[in-house]
C-alpha positions in Angstrom: 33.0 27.5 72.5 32.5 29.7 69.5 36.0 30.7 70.1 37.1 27.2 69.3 35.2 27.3 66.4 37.1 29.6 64.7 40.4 28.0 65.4 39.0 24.5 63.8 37.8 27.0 60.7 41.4 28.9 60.5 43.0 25.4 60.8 40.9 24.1 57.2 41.2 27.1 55.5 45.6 27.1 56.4 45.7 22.9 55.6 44.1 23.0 52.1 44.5 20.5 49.6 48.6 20.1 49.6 50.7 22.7 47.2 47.9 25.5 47.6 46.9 28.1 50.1 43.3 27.9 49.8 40.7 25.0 50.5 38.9 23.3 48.1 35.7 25.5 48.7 38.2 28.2 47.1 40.7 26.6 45.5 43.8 28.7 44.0 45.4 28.3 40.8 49.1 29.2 41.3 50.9 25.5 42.2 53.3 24.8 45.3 57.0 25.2 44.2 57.3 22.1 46.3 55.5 19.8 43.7 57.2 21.6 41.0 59.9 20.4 42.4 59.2 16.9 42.8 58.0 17.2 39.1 61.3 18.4 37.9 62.9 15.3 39.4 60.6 12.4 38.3 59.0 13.8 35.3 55.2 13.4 36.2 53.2 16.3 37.4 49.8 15.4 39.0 47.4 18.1 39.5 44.5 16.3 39.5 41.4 17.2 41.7 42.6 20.2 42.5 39.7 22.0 41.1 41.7 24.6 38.9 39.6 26.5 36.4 42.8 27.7 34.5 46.0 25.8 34.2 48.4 28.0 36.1 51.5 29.2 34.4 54.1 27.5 35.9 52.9 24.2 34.5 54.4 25.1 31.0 56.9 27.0 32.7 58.2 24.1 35.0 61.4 23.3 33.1 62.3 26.9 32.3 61.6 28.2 35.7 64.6 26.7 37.7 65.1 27.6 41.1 68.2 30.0 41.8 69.3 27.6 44.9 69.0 24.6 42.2 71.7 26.4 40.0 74.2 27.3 43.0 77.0 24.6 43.2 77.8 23.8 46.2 78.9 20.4 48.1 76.3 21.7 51.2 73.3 21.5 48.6 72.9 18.4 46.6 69.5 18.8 46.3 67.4 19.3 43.1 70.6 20.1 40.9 69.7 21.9 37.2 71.2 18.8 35.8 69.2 16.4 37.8 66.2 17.9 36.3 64.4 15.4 33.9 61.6 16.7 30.9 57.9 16.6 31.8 56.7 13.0 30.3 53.0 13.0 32.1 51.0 15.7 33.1 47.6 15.0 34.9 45.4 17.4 35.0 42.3 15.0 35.7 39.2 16.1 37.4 39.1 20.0 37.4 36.9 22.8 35.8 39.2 23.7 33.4 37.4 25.2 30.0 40.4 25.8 27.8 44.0 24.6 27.8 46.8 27.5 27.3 48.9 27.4 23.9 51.9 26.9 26.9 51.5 23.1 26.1 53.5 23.7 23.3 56.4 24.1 25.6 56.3 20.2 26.7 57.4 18.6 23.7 58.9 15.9 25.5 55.0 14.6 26.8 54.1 11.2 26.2 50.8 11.1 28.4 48.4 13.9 28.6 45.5 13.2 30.9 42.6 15.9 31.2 39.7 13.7 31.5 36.7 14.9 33.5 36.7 19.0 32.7 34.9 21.0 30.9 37.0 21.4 27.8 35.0 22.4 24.3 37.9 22.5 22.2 41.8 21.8 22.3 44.2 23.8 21.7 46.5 24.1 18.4 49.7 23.6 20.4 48.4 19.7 20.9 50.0 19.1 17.4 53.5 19.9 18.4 53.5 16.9 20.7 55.3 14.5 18.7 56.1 12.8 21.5 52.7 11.8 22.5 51.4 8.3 23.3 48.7 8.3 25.1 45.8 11.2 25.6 42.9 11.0 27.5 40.2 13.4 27.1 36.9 11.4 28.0 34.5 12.9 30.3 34.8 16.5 28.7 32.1 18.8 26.1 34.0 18.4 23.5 32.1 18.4 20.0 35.2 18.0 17.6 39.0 16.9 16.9 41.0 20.0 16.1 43.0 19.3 12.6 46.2 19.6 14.3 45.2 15.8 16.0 46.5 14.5 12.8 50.0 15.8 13.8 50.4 13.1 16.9 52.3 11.0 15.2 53.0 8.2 18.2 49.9 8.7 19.7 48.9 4.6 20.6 45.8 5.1 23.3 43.1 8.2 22.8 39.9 8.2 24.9 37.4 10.6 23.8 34.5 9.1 25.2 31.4 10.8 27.3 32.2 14.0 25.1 29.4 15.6 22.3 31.2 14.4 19.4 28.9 14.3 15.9 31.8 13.8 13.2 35.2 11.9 13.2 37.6 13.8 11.1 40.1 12.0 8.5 42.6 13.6 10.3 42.3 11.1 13.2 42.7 8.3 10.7 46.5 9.8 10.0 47.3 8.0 13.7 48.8 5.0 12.1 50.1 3.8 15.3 47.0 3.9 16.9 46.1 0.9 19.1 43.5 1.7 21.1 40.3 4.2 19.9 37.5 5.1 22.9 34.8 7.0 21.5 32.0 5.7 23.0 29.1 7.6 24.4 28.7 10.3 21.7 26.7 11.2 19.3 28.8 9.9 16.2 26.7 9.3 13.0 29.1 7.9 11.1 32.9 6.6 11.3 35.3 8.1 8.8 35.6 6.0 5.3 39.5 6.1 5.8 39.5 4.4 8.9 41.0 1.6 6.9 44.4 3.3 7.3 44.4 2.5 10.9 46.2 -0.6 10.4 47.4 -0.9 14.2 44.4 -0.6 15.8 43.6 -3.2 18.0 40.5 -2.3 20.2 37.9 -0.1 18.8 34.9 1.0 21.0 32.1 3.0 19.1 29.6 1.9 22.1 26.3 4.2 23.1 26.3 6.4 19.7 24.0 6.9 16.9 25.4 4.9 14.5 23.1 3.3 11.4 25.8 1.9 9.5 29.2 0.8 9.5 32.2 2.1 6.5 33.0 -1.4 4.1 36.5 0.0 4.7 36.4 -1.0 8.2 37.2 -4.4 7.0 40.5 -3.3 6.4 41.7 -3.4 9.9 43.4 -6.8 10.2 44.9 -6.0 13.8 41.5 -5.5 15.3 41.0 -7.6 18.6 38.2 -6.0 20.1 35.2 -4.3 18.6 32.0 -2.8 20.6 28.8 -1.3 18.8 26.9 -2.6 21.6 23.6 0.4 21.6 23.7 2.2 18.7 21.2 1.6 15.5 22.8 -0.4 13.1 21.0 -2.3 10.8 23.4 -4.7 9.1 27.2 -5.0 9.2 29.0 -5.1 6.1 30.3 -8.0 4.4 33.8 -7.1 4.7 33.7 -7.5 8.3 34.2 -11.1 7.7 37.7 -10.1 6.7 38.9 -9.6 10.0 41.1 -12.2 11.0 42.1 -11.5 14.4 39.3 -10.6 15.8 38.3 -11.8 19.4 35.1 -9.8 20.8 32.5 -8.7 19.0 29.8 -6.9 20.7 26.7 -5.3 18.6 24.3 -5.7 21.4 21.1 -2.9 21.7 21.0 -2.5 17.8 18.6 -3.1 15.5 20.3 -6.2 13.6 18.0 -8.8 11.6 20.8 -11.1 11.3 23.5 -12.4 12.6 26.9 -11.0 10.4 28.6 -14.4 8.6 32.0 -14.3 9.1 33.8 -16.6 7.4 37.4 -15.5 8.6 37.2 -15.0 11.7 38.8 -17.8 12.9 39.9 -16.1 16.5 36.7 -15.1 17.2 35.5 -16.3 21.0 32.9 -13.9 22.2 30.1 -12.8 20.0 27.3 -10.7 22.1 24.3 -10.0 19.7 21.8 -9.7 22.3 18.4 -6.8 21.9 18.3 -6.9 18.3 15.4 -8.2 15.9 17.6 -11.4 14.8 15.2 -14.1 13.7 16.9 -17.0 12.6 20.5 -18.7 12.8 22.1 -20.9 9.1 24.7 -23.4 8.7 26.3 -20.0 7.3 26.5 -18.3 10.1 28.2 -21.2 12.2 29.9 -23.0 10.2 33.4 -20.5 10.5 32.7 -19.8 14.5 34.8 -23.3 15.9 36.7 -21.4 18.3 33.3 -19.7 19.6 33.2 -19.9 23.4 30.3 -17.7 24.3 27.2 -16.6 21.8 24.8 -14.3 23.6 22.2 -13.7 21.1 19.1 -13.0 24.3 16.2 -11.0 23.4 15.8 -11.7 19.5 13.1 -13.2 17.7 14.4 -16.8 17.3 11.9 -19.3 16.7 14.5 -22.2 16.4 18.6 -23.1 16.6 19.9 -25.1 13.9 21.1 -28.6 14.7 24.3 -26.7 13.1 24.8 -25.2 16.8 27.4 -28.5 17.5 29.8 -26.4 14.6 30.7 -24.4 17.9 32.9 -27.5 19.0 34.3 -24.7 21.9 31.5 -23.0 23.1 30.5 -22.8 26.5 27.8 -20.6 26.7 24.7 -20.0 25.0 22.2 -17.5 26.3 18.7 -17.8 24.6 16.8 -15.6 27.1 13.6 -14.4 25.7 13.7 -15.4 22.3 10.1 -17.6 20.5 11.8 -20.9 21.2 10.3 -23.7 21.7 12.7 -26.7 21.3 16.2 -27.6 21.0 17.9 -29.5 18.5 18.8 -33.4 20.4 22.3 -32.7 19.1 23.0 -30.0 21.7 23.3 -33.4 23.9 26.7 -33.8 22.3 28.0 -30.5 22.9 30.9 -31.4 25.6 32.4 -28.0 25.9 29.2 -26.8 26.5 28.5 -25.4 30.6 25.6 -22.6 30.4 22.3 -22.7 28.1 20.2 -19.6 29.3 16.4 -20.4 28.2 14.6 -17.9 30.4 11.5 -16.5 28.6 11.4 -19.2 25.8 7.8 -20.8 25.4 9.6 -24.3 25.7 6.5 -26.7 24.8 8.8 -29.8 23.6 10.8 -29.7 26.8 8.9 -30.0 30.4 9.9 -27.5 32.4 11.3 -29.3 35.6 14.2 -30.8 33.0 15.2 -27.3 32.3 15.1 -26.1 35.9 18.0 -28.8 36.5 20.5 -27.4 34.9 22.5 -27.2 31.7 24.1 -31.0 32.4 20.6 -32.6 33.0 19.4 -31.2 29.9 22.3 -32.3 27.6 21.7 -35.7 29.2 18.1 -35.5 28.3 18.4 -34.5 25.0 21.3 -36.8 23.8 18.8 -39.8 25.8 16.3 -38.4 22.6 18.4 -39.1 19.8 18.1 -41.4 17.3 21.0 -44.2 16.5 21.3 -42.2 12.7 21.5 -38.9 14.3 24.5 -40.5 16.7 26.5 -41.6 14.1 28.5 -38.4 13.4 29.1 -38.0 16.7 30.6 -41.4 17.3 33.3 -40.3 15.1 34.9 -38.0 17.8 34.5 -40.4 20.6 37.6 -42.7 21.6 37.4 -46.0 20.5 39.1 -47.3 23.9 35.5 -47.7 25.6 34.1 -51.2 25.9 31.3 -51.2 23.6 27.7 -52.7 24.6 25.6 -54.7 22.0 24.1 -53.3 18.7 24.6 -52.3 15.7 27.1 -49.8 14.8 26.9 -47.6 17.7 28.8 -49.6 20.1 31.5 -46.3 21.0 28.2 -44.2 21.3 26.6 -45.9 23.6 29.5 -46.8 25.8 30.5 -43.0 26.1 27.2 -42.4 27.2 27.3 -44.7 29.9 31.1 -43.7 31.3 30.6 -39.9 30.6 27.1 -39.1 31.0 26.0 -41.7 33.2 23.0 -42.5 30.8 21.6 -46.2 29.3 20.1 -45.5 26.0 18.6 -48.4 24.8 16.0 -47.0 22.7 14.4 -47.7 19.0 15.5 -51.3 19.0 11.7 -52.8 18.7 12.7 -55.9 21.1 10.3 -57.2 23.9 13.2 -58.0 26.4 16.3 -56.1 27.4 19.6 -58.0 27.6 21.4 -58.8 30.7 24.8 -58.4 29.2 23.4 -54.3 28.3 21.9 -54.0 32.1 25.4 -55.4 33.9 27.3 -52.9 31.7 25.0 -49.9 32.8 25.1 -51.2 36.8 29.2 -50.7 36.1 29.0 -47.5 34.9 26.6 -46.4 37.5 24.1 -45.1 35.3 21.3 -43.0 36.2 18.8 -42.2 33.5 17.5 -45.6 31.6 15.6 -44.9 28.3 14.2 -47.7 26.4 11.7 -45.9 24.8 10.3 -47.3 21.0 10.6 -50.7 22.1 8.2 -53.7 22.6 7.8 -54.0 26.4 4.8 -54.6 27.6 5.8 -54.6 31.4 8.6 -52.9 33.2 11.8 -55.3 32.4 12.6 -57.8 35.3 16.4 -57.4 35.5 16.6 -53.5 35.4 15.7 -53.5 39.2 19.4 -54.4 39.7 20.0 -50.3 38.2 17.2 -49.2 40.8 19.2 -47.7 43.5 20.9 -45.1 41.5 18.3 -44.4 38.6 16.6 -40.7 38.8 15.2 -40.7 35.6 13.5 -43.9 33.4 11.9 -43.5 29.8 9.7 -46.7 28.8 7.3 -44.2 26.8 6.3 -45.2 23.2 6.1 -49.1 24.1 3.3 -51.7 24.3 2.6 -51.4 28.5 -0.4 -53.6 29.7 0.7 -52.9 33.2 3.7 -51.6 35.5 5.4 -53.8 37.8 5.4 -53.4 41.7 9.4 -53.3 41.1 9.0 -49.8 40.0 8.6 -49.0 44.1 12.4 -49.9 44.1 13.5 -46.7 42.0 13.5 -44.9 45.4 15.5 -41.9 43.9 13.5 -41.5 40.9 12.8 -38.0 39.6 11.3 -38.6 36.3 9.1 -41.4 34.8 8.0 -41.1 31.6 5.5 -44.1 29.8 
């Protein structure tokens, strides 16, 4: 038994990890001329999680070091041919314990992807500079606590992650990148960004995320091919006006800060997604909303808003709004209007205006209940945008109104007309739409109206408050599926 043992041991230690003679326990740091080889031929070499602690020398070696069988012509050996070889374009060296990169990187000039994420590198080499080749370099996950100058040298450099590293300063020479298009420095300890950033005039997606930023350069308002930008937990306290300059800009995410406002940006026309949640905002303007139209999602949860602006149907697009633990306690009617609208978030708002089984229902019952609460001057605007196909019902000047509410929203709102009867020509209009909340509240009824019990079968929510009720018919026994009653 133990003798079999030792052959299962012997077998590990022989297998390895492919290309090396050891096993991982002990890894070795001399590479397999077999994957040599293979890099020679395809250009990518791959020595990720190999746990190397040095890069071994044959890495900057590779296309120097040719194989004497590779040079010998001969019809027998077509094989790996010196003129078949092809430069080294990517080298992965992802995953390892390497401290230090070798000044032999200077030797791959043709590189245009250096991955050496997840080591344990402090600084970089000054060989980095001579890649002028370079387009993409990833060295997140590392200890390092600065760029070396010789960054500034990478002319073609598009991509650079540098995130989960100790950085405290951004040098200007990082902002000599000009065809930088994608910048990853989050989870540092950055203070501040460089004033020059301005300069990167490519840059698309910029992530300063999980630093310990206070403020943000004016400069940075410059960068008029930003798409993306993500301060979300850091300490800012305000962002500058000039960051209402940036005109194609689609995410902006400033969540976990320590923002009192809520930036205006007045052209931004792209903008889409705006997440502002865990900050110390207290109140939305007309300002701030008025340039968002193409808005489809405002997170601004956990602030200190007391109220939303009936400005909030400016964001003709948006489609969700979370308002989670805010001071809240109503919503403006005109949030009934608000088509595009699918998701309104109101957990941990002290909603007194608003019972609390409405809100349970969903966003769609509550627009319905709040547009049932508006007032024929209020609608006005809002007929405007409706089609004026629809069959109108009888009134005065809100005829489109009232006939979108019944098609669309399924909802009768007869209210504030001050009459003591309701017309049979209204009620056979709402039993053809199939309507199924009624208000006819501000009127003059003094009994539950005789002809609505013809709307009974489908009604699940009836408003007859503010009247002049002496009494409620037995009829009402007919609203089988009502939900809500309200006198």
């Amino acid at each position: 038994m133990a003798h079999s043992e030792r052959g299962r041991g012997a077998a590990r230690v022989r297998g390895g990890q492919p290309g090396f003679g050891q096993s991982s326990e002990h890894p070795s740091n001399t590479v397999h001329p077999s994957i040599l080889k293979q890099a020679r031929r395809t250009g990518i070499l791959n020595l990720s999680q190999r746990g190397l602690s040095v890069v071994p020398e044959t890495v900057w070696t590779v296309q120097e070091d040719v194989p004497e069988d590779s040079k010998c012509v001969s019809m027998d050996n077509t094989d790996d041919k010196w003129w078949d070889t092809l430069p080294l374009t990517k080298l992965i060296l992802a995953s390892n314990r390497l401290s230090s990169l070798g000044e032999g990187l200077r030797n791959l000039a043709a590189l245009t992807v250096l991955d050496i994420h997840d080591n344990q590198l402090t600084t970089l080499p000054k060989a980095l500079g001579t890649l002028e080749n370079l387009q993409k370099l990833d060295v997140s996950h590392n200890q390092l606590q600065e760029f070396p100058d010789c960054i500034g040298r990478l002319t073609s450099l598009q991509t650079l992650n540098a995130d989960h590293n100790q950085l405290v300063i951004i040098s200007e020479e990082v902002c000599s990148l000009r065809q930088l298009e994608h910048l990853n420095l989050s989870n540092n300890q950055i203070e501040m960004l460089p004033m020059y950033i301005c300069l990167l005039s490519q840059l698309k997606h910029l992530n300063v995320s999980n630093n310990k930023l206070t403020h943000l350069p004016p400069d940075i308002g410059a960068l008029t091919s930003l798409r993306a930008f993500d301060a979300t937990h850091n300490q800012l306290v305000n962002i500058p006006d000039e960051f209402g300059n940036l005109s194609r800009l689609e995410q902006l995410h400033l969540r976990h800060n320590q923002l009192h406002y809520l930036p205006v940006l007045p052209n931004c026309p792209n903008l889409k997604e705006i997440l502002v949640g865990n900050n110390n905002i207290r109140g939305l303007t007309a300002e701030h909303l008025e340039h968002l139209g193409s808005l489809t999602c405002l997170d601004i949860r956990d602030n200190k808003l007391e109220k939303l602006p009936e400005e909030i149907v400016l964001l003709r697009k948006l489609e969700r709004l979370d308002l989670t633990n805010n001071d809240i306690s109503t919503l403006p009617y005109v949030m009934g209007t608000m088509k595009n609208l699918k998701t309104v978030v109101l957990d941990g708002n002290p909603m007194r205006s608003i019972r609390r089984d409405i809100v349970m229902r969903g966003t769609n019952e509550l627009k319905k209940y709040l547009a049932s609460r508006l007032s024929d001057e209020e609608l006005k605007p809002v007929a405007e945008e409706v089609s004026h196909s629809h069959a109108g019902l009888p009134g005065q000047g809100d005829q489109v109104i009232r006939a979108h509410d019944l098609h669309q929203m399924k909802s009768l709102d007869y209210s504030n007309k001050k009459v003591p009867t309701l017309p049979d020509d209204v009620v056979e209009a709402a039993l053809e739409a199939g309507v199924k909340t009624v208000n006819l509240s501000k009127n003059l009824f003094t009994d539950l109206p005789h002809n609505l019990s013809v709307l009974a079968p489908k009604v699940t929510e009836l408003n007859l408050g503010q009247n002049r009720l002496s009494q409620l018919s037995k009829a009402i026994s007919q609203f089988s599926r009502l939900q809500m009653l309200d006198l």
